[in-house]
C-alpha positions, 0 to 999 in steps of 0.5 A: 459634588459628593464626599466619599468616606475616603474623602477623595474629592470625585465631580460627576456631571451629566448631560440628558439626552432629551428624545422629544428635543431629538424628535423635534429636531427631525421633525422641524428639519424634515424636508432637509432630510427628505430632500437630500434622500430624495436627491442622493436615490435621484442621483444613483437613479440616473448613474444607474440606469443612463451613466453606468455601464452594463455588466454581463457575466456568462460561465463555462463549467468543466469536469476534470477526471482526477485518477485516484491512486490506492496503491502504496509505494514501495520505492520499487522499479514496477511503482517507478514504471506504474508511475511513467506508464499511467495516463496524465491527468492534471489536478483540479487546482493545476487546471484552474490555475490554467485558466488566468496563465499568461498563456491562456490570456494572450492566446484568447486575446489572439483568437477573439482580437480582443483590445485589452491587456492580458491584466485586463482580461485577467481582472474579467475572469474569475473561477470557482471551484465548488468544494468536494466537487471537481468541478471548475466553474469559468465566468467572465465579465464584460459589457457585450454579452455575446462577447462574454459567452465567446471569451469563457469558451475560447478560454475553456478551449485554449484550457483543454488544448494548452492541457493536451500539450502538457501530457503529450509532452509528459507521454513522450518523456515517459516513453522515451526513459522507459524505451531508451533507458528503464526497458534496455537496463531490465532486459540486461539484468534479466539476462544477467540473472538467467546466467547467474541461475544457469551457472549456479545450477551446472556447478552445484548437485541438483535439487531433484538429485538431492531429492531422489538421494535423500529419498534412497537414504531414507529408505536404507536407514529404514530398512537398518532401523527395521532390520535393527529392530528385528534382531534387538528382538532375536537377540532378547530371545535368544539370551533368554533361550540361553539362560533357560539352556544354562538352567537345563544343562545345570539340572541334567547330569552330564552321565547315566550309570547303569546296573546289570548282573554278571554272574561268573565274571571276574571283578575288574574296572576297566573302559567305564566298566566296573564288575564287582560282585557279579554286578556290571556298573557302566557309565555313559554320557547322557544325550540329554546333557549333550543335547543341552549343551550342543543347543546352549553353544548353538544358541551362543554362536547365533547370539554372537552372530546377531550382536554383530549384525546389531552392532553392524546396522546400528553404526549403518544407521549413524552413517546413514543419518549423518549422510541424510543430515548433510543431504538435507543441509545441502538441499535447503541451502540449494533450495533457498538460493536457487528460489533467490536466483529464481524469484529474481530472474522471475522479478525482472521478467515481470518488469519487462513484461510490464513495461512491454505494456505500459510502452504499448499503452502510451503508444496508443493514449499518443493517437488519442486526445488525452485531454479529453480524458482528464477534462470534459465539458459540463456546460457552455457559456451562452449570451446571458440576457440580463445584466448582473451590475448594475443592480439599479433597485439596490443601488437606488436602496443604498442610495436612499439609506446612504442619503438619510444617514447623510443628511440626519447627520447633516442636520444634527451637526447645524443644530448642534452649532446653532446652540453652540451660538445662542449663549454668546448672542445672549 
């Protein structure tokens, strides 16, 4: 006993484990231990090679061809007849569920007249299906090898032909909704989009019409802009040419006095004549001056002349681009629902076309063995020539393990009662 600081009280008591005292038990108890190993690997000896049945495992392997789908949905009418119009195939892990179906069972048992129950032929089968493969591997069990290897290929057939079933059945429905229900409802709009094109097109001016129009309107606010252009640069002319006529007839008398002798003659004033002094003093109108002024009126009516004209192409301009803005606006609004009504009559021409095909296409995969594309044999199953149970060398090995765990405990549990009982004798 020791005394912590605390002075809490704490026992210890232990027992030591001596191996010599171990070894010597074994030692002593030996021929129990080698007996009783002897008699357990004596025992799985004779079960193993006269008592137990053997167990012969024969496999079938079969590729199924799954078809990869990259497309992405849309929700669209040409996925819906994509979908129905694709060849079936089954997946790799509806297959291999195939292979214990209840149906698969008794139409094997059926075929080969077997004596079992289908939950006893279900307890033989066992699949595999390797991982990234597509690949299903079919092994069945039983005591008669050529019975085995005829069972797994029995029911690899019954697999291919219960699959052909399915897809004749999934074919016949997808004809049958694109036949009678989706082909008769796309050639009805189809038809009911062509009126709507051909009635929108009677009632409204064509594209071509507007086009053509709207090319000449182009054209005449063209020539007007031009013609505009041109007497902006008559009338910028012709202003200057009128102040230089304003600046002429300014610096040009409007008369000439002229002087002459007239010697003899009385002084009088009379029609522009003024004769004083035997001088003649006559006053005439100067041609320059007239010239100057009938140039300044010519080039004054002219300028009222082209102001007018400018006036007149630039109001011909506005009416012009007004008309060629409405032109266009009716244009692109025709243009935009005509490619709608188009774009669908288009549509719905390209779905009836497609599912003409696809129609077609499953007519022809109908004559064919379509489960033949979706499952193809890699391997038979042949009569194995040796068994996979028992295995006799292990069975003997644990036998002999199991024997000397057995029989050491055995003998540690009679040494541990016999010094149980020594005290009391003493």
């Amino acid at each position: 006993m020791t005394q912590p600081e605390n002075n809490n009280p704490v026992y210890t008591n232990y027992e030591e484990i001596d191996l010599r005292q171990i070894f010597n038990t074994l030692h002593k108890r030996r021929y129990i231990i080698i007996s009783v190993t002897i008699i357990c690997m004596l025992i799985s000896g004779i079960f193993s090679f006269f008592i137990a049945d053997p167990v012969y495992e024969a496999s079938t392997v079969i590729s199924v061809n799954q078809q990869q789908d990259t497309r992405e949905a849309t929700g669209d009418i040409e996925d819906v007849v994509q979908e129905l119009g694709e060849i079936p195939r089954m997946s790799v892990e509806a297959c291999q569920q195939q292979v214990k179906s209840p149906a698969i069972l008794q139409a094997t048992i059926k075929e080969l007249g077997l004596n079992c129950k289908r939950s006893d032929l279900r307890a033989s089968v066992k699949t595999d299906n390797p991982k990234g493969t597509n690949l299903i591997t079919i092994t069945v069990s039983n005591s008669d090898p050529e019975l085995a290897a005829s069972i797994a290929n029995t029911i690899r057939e019954k697999v291919v032909a219960n699959v052909n079933v399915i897809n004749a059945r999934k074919v016949e429905r997808s004809l049958a909704m694109m036949e009678k229900e989706l082909l008769k409802k796309e050639e009805n709009e189809l038809k009911v989009a062509n009126e709507e094109l051909k009635a929108y097109k009677l009632q409204t001016r064509s594209i071509e019409f507007l086009t053509t129009q709207l090319q000449q309107k182009n054209e005449d606010l063209a020539l007007f802009q031009s013609q505009s252009i041109g007497a902006e640069i008559q009338r910028d002319a012709l202003r200057q040419g009128i102040k230089q006529e304003k600046q002429n007839i300014a610096n040009t008398p409007a008369t000439i006095t002229t002087n002459s002798s007239a010697q003899g003659l009385l002084s009088v004033e009379t029609n522009g004549l003024d004769i004083k002094n035997g001088q003649v003093t006559s006053e005439n109108l100067n041609d320059a001056y007239v010239a100057a002024v009938q140039s300044y009126n010519e080039k004054v009516a002219t300028l009222a002349g082209i102001e007018s004209a400018i006036a007149t192409a630039r109001q011909k301009t506005s009416q012009l681009e007004e008309e060629i803005r409405q032109l266009e606006a009716e244009l692109i609004n025709n243009q935009i629902e005509e490619k709608r009504l188009q774009d669908e009559v288009d549509r719905r021409e390209k779905v009836v076309s497609l599912l003409t095909s696809k129609i077609a296409d499953l007519k022809i995969t109908q004559a064919i063995d379509i489960a033949e594309n979706n499952i193809t044999t890699v391997g038979e199953a042949i009569a194995p020539e040796t068994p996979v149970k028992p295995n006799k060398i292990l069975n003997i090995a644990l036998a002999a393990v199991l024997g000397l765990m057995l029989s050491t405990f055995a003998v540690f549990f009679m040494e541990y009662m016999k010094n149980g009982e020594e005290p009391k004798k003493a």
